[in-house]
N, C-alpha and C positions, 0 to 999 in steps of 0.2 A: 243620369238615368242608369248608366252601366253598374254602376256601383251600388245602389238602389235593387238594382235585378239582382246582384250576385247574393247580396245580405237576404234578400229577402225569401231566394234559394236554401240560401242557410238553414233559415228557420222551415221551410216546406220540408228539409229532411230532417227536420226533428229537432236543432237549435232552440232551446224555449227562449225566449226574447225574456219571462219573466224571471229566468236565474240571472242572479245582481254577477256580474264581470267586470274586469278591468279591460278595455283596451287600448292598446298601444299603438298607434298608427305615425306615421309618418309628415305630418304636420300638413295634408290636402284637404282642404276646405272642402272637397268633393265627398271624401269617405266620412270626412266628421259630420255633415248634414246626413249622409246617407246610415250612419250609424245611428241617426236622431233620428232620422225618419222610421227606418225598421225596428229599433231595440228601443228607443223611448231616450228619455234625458237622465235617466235614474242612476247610469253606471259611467264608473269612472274613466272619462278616457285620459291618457296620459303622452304626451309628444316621445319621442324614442331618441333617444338624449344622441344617437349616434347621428340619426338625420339633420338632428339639432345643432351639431357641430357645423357635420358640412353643409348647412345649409350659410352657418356664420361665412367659414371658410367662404363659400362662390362668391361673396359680397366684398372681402378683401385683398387688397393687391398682395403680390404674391411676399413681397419682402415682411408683412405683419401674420400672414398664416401660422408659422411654425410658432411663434412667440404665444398668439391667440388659444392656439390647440392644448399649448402648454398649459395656457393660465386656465382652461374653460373644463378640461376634462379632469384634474384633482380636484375642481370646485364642485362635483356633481357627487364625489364621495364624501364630502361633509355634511357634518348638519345639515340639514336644511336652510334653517337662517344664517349660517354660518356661510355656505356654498353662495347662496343668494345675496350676499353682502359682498361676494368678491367676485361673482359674473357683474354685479352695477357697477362696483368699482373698474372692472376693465370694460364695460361699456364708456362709462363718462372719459377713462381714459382712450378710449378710440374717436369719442363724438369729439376731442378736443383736436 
């Protein structure tokens, strides 16, 4: 609901909810419903590639971090298909 109140402040000062925006939010199920519920489904939201790491990071023991970081943040300045074919590949090589 916090989050909800804050967007919806937004737009009370003038924020139009129907100019199309990109947002960038940090990967909370809270603000992404709460970005849906005030601004509509129309605009693009996108995870913010830094949270995105250390979110990886908290999930791995400390001896695979520094190797993980390596391989996960050059992959974000490729292609796109290109970046995206080598974040799965060092998934499947961590699920093993």
């Amino acid at each position: 609901m916090v989050v909800k109140d804050l967007l919806t402040e937004l737009v009370e000062r003038g924020g139009d909810p129907a100019r199309r925006r990109l947002f960038v939010i940090d990967g909370s199920k809270a603000l992404r419903a709460g970005l849906e519920a005030v601004f509509g489904t129309h605009h693009p939201v996108q995870r913010c590639r830094n949270h995105k790491v250390q979110n990886v990071m908290d999930y791995l023991p400390d001896e695979l971090k520094d190797q993980v970081k390596a391989a996960m943040k050059p992959a974000y300045r490729l292609p796109a298909d290109e970046g995206m074919a080598r974040l799965k590949q060092q998934a499947s090589w961590l699920e093993q």
